[in-house]
C-alpha positions as CSV (number, residue, x, y, z in Angstrom):
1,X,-0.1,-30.5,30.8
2,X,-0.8,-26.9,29.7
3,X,-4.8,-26.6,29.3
4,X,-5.7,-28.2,26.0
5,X,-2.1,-28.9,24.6
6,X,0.6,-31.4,25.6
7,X,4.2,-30.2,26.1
8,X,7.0,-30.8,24.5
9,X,8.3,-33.6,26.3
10,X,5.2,-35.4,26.2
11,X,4.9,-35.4,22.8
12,X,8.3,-36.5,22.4
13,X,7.3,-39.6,25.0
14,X,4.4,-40.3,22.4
15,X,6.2,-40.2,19.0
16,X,8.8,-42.3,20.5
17,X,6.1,-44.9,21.7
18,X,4.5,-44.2,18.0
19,X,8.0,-45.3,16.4
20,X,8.8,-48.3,18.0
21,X,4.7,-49.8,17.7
22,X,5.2,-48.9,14.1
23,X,8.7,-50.8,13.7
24,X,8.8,-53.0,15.9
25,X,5.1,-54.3,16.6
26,X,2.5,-53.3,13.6
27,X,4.6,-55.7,11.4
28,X,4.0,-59.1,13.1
29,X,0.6,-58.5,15.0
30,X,-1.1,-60.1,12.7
31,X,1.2,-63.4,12.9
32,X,1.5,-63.0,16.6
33,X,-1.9,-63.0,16.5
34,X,-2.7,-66.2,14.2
35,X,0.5,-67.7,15.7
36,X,-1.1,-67.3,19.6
37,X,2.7,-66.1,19.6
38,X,3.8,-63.8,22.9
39,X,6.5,-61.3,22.0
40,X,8.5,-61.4,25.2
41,X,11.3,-60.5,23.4
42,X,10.0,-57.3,21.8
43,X,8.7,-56.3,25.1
44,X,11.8,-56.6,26.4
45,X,13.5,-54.2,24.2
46,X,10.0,-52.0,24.8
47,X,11.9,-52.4,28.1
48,X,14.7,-50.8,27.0
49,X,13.4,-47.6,26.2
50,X,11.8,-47.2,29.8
51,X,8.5,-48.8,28.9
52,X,8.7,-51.7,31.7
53,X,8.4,-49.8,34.6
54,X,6.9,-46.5,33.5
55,X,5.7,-44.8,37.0
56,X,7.9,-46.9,38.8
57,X,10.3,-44.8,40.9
58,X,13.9,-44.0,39.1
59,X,15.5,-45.5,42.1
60,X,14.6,-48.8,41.4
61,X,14.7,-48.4,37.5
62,X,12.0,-47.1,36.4
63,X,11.3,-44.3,34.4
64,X,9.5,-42.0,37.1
65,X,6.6,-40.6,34.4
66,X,3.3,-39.8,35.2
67,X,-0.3,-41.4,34.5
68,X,-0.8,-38.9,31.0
69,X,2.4,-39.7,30.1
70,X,1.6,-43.8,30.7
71,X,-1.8,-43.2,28.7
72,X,-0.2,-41.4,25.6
73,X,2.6,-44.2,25.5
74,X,-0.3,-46.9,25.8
75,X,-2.3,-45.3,23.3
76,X,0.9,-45.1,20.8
77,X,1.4,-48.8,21.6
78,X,-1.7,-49.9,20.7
79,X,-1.9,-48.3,16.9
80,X,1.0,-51.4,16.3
81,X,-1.6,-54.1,18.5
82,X,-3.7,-53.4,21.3
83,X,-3.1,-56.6,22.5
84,X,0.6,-56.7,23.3
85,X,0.5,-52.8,24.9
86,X,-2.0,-54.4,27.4
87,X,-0.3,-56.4,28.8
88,X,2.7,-54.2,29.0
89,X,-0.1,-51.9,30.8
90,X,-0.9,-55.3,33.0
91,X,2.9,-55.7,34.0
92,X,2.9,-51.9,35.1
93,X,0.2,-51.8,37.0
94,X,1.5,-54.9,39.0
95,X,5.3,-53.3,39.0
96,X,3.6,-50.0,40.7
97,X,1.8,-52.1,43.2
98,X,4.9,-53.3,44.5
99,X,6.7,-49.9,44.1
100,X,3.6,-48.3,46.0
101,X,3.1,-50.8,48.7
102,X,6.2,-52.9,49.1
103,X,9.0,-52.3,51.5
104,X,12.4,-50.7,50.5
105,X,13.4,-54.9,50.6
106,X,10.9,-55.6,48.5
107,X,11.4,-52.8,46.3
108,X,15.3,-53.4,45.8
109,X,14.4,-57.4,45.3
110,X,11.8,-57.1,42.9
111,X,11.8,-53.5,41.0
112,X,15.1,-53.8,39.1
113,X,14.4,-57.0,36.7
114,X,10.7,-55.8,36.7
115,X,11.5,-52.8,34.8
116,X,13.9,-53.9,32.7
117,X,11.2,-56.9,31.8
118,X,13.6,-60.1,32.6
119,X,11.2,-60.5,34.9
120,X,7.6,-60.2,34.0
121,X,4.5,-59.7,36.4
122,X,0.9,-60.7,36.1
123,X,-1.6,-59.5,38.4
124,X,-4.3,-62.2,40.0
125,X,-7.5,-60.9,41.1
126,X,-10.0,-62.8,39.4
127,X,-11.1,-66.3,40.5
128,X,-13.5,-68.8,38.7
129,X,-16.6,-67.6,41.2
130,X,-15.5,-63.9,41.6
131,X,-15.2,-61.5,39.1
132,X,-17.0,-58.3,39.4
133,X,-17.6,-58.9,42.9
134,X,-13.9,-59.1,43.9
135,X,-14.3,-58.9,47.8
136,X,-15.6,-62.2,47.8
137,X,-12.7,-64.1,47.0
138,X,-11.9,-67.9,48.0
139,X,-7.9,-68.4,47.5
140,X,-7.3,-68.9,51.0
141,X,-3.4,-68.3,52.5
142,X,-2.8,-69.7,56.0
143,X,0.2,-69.0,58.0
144,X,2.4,-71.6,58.8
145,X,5.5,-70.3,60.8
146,X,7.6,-67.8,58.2
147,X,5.2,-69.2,54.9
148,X,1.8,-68.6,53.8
149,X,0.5,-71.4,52.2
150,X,-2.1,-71.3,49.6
151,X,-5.2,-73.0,48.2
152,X,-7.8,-71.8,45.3
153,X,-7.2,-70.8,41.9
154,X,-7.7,-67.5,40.2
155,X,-9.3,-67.3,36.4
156,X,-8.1,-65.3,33.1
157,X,-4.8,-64.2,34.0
158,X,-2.8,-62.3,31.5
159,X,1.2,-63.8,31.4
160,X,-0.5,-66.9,33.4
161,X,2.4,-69.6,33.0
162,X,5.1,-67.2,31.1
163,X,5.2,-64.6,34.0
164,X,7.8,-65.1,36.5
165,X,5.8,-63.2,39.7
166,X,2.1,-63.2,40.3
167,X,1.0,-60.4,42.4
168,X,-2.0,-62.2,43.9
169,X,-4.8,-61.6,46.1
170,X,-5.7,-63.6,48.9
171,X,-7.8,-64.5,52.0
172,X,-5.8,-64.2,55.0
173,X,-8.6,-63.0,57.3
174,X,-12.2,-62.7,57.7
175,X,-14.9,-62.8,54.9
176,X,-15.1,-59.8,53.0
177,X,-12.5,-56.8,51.4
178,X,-11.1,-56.7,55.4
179,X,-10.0,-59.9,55.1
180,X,-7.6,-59.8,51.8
181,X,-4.1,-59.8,51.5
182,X,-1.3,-59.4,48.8
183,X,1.3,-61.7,48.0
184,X,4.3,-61.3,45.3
185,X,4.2,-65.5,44.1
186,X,7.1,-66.4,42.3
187,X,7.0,-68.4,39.5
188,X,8.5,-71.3,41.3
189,X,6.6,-71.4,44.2
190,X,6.0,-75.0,45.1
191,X,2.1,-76.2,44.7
192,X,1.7,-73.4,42.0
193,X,0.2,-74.4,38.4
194,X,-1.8,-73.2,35.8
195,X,-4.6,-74.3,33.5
196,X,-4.5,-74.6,29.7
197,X,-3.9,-71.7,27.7
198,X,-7.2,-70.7,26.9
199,X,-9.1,-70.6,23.5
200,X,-10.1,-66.4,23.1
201,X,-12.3,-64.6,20.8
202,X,-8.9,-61.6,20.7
203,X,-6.1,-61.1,22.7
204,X,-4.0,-64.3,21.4
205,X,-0.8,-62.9,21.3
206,X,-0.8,-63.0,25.2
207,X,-1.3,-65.9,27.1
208,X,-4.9,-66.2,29.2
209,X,-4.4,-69.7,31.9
210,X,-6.0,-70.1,35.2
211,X,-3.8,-69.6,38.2
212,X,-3.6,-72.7,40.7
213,X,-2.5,-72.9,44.4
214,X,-2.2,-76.3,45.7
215,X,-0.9,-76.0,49.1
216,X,1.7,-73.4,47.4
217,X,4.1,-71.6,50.4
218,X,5.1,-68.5,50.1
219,X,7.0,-66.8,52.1
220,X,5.4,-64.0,54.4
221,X,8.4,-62.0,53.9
222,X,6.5,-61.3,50.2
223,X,3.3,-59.5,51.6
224,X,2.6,-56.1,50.7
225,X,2.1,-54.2,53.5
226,X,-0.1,-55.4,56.5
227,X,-2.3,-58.3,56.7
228,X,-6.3,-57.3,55.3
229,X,-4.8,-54.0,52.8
230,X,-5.2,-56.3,50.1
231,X,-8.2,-55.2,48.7
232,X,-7.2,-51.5,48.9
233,X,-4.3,-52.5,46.7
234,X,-6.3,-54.0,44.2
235,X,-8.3,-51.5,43.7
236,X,-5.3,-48.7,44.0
237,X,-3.9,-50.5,40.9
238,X,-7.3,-51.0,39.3
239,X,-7.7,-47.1,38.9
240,X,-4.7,-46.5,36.7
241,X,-5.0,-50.2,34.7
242,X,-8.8,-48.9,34.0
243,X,-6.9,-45.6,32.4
244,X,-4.3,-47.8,30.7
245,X,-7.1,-50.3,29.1
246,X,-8.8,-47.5,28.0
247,X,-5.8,-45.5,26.5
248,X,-5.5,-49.1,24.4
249,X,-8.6,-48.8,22.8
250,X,-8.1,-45.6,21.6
251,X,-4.7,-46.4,20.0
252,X,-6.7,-49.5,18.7
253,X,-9.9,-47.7,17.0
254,X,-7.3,-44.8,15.4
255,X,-5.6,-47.6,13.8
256,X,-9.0,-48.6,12.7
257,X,-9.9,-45.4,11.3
258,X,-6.5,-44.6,10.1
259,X,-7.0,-48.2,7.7
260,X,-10.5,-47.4,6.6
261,X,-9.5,-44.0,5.7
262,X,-6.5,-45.5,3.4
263,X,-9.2,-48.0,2.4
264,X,-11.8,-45.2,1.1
265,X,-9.5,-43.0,-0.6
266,X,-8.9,-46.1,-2.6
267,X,-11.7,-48.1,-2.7
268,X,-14.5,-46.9,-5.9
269,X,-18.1,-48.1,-6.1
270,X,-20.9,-46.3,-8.6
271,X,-17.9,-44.7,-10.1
272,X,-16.5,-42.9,-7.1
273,X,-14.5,-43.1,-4.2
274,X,-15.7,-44.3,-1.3
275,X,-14.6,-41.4,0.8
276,X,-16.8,-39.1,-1.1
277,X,-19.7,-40.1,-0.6
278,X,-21.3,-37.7,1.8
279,X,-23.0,-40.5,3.9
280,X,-20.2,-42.3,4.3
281,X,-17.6,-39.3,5.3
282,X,-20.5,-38.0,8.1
283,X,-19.7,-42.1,9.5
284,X,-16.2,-41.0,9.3
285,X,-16.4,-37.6,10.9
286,X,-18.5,-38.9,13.8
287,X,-15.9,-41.9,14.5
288,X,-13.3,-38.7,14.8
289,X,-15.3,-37.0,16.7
290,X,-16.2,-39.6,19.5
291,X,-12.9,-40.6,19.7
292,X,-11.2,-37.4,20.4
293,X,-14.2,-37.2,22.9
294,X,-13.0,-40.3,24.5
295,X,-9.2,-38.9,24.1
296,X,-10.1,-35.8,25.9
297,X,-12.1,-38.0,28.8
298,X,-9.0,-40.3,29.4
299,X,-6.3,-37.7,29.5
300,X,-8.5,-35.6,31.6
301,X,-8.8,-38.3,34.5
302,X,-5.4,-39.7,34.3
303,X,-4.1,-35.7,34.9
304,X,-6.4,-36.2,38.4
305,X,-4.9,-38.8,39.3
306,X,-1.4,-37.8,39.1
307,X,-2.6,-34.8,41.4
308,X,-4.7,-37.3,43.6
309,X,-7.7,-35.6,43.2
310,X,-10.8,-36.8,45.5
311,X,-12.7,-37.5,42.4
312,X,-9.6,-39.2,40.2
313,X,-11.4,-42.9,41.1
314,X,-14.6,-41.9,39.5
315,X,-13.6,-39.8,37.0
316,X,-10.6,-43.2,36.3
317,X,-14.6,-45.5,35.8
318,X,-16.0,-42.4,33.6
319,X,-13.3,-42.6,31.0
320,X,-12.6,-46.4,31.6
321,X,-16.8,-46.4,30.7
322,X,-16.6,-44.3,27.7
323,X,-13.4,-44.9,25.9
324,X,-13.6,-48.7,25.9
325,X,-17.2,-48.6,25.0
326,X,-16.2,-46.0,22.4
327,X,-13.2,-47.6,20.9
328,X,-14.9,-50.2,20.3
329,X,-17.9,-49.1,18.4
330,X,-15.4,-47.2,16.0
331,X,-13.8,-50.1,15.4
332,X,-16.8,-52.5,14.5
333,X,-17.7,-49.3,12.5
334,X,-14.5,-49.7,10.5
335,X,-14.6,-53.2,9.6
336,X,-18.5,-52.0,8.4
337,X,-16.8,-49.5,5.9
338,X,-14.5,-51.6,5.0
339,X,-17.4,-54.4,3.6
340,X,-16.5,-57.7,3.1
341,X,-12.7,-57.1,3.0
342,X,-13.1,-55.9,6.7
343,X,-14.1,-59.4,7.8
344,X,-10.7,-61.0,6.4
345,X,-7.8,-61.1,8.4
346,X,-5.3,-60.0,5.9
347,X,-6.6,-56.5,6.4
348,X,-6.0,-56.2,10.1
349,X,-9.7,-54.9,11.4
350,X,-11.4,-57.6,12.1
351,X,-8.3,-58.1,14.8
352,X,-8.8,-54.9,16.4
353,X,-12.5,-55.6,17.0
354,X,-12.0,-59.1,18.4
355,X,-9.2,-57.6,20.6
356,X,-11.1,-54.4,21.9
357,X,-14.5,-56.3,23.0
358,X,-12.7,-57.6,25.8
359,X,-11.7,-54.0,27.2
360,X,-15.3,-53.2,28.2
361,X,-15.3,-56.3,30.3
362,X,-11.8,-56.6,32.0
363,X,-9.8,-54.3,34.7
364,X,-14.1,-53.8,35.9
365,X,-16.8,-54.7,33.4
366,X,-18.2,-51.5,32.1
367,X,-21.2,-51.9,34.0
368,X,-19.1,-51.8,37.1
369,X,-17.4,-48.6,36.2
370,X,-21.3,-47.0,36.2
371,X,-21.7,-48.2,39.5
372,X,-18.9,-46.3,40.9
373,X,-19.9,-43.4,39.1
374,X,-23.0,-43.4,40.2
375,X,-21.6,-44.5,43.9
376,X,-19.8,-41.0,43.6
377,X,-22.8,-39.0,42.6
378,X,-25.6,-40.5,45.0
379,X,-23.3,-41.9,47.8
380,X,-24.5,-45.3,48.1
């Protein structure tokens, strides 16, 4: 990225991420959404352009791209429905987890369907008594001969139950992050189930089940790398989903804005327009403002960590912090300017809010993300 500007090529990455949201997502998320309807067949031709594996190596079919470019297709994504670009982000993240740690086998075996989405991965990290304290998870795998076999359950996966690999962390070893594993589950693992698909406040057009292992083998031949790396994974992949969640809510609140700008141009009260009413266009200018902010913030940290920077983890929590928080607040300030209409559902903002409020909690709660800023700045 030249200093302040994209290049050409990027922008041609976003605008093509732009035209397929606005064609072939923004028209149905609202019936997705009241439908509780998962579009695994749009995603799938979202595949098609490159999208299901985007910094997964071209050898294995994936596009090759970097973090900026996976933020800016993300953020495009989400102007159509932040909910469906997550969990193409979700998938990613779990793709490049297997593209980074996985063995050429593994890599061959898995990769190819990954990327072009006939197979689809959800990542389990979460368990019903471990959230933001990760390195104390339960789901024990013991090794029996050539098999691991498992027992516990992990809580709000994304793809729970339509995914067809669950790239799961487990307890192999000692108490602790030492003593964590990763496994690739397959779908149909024997002793593997799921919950009910649960009732959310957002994010319906994705399923949300618990995960559950009930003496479920797997074979060991589907590890990541050595025994007790687990938690190093997890927290590998953490770094670029906490960019990709972030880029979401800033392709969310623009669409936000973008509507109550249309809104207030048309929209009269006390004989004028809305949008000239001085009050009400300082509200709009500071919702710019913050989110280009936020913009800057997220493109920044996902440049440093495509050059690995020593910093690229905390500055990753910094913009994770800020943009989720931010997009957020733009977006509650939309349905606000919007009145009364902004509260139905016909006019799309009152779905953006209920799907952004979960962004400051998931991929690390926004509180989390100021622990390992501050972690970076005091050392402790």
């Amino acid at each position: 990225m030249t200093l302040f500007t994209l290049p050409e090529d990027q922008i041609a990455i976003r605008d093509m991420a732009r035209s397929f949201a606005a064609e072939r997502i923004a028209p149905h998320a609202l019936d997705w959404d009241e439908r509780k309807h998962f579009p695994l067949d749009v995603l799938r031709e979202a595949a098609q352009l490159g999208m299901g594996g985007i910094y997964i190596s071209e050898d294995h079919g994936g596009s090759g791209l970097t973090r900026l470019d996976a933020a800016l297709i993300f953020e495009a994504l989400s102007l159509g429905c932040p909910t469906v670009a997550a969990f193409l982000s979700i998938h990613n993240m779990a793709a490049w987890m297997i593209d980074k740690f996985g063995s050429t086998a593994q890599r061959e075996r898995f990769l190819p369907p990954l990327c072009r989405m006939d197979d689809v991965a959800a990542y389990c990290l979460t368990e019903p008594g471990s959230g933001s304290d990760a390195a104390a998870l339960r789901t024990a795998a013991r090794r029996e001969g050539d098999h691991y076999v498992l027992n516990g359950a992990k809580q709000f996966i994304s793809g729970a139950g339509a995914a067809d690999l669950y790239v799961t962390m487990v307890r192999t070893g000692e108490a602790g992050p030492k003593g964590i594993s990763t496994l690739v589950v397959p779908s149909d693992a024997p002793g593997l189930s799921f919950g009910p698909n649960e009732r959310k406040m957002g994010w319906n057009a994705q399923p949300t089940r618990a995960v559950i292992f009930e003496e479920c083998r797997v074979p060991v031949e589907n590890r990541l790398g050595e025994e007790g790396i687990g938690f190093r994974i997890a927290m590998a992949g953490l770094d670029g989903g906490r960019l990709n969640i972030g880029a979401c809510s800033l392709g969310g609140a623009q669409a936000a804005l973008d509507k109550s700008l249309a809104y207030m141009a048309e929209r009269k009260a006390f004989g004028k327009r809305l949008d000239e009413f001085q009050a009400l266009q300082f509200r709009l200018a500071d919702m710019a403002t913050e989110l280009e902010a936020a913009r800057a913030l997220l493109y920044g940290a996902a440049a440093a960590l495509d050059r690995k920077d020593p910093d690229a983890t905390q500055r990753s929590a910094m913009a994770k912090r800020f943009a989720t928080d931010t997009g957020f607040r733009v977006a509650n300030e939309a349905l606000q300017l919007h009145g009364g209409y902004g509260y139905l559902s016909e006019y799309g903002i009152e779905k953006i809010v209920r799907d952004l409020r979960v962004h400051q909690i998931l991929e690390g709660t926004n509180e989390i993300m100021r622990v390992i800023v501050a972690r970076g700045l005091v050392g402790n």
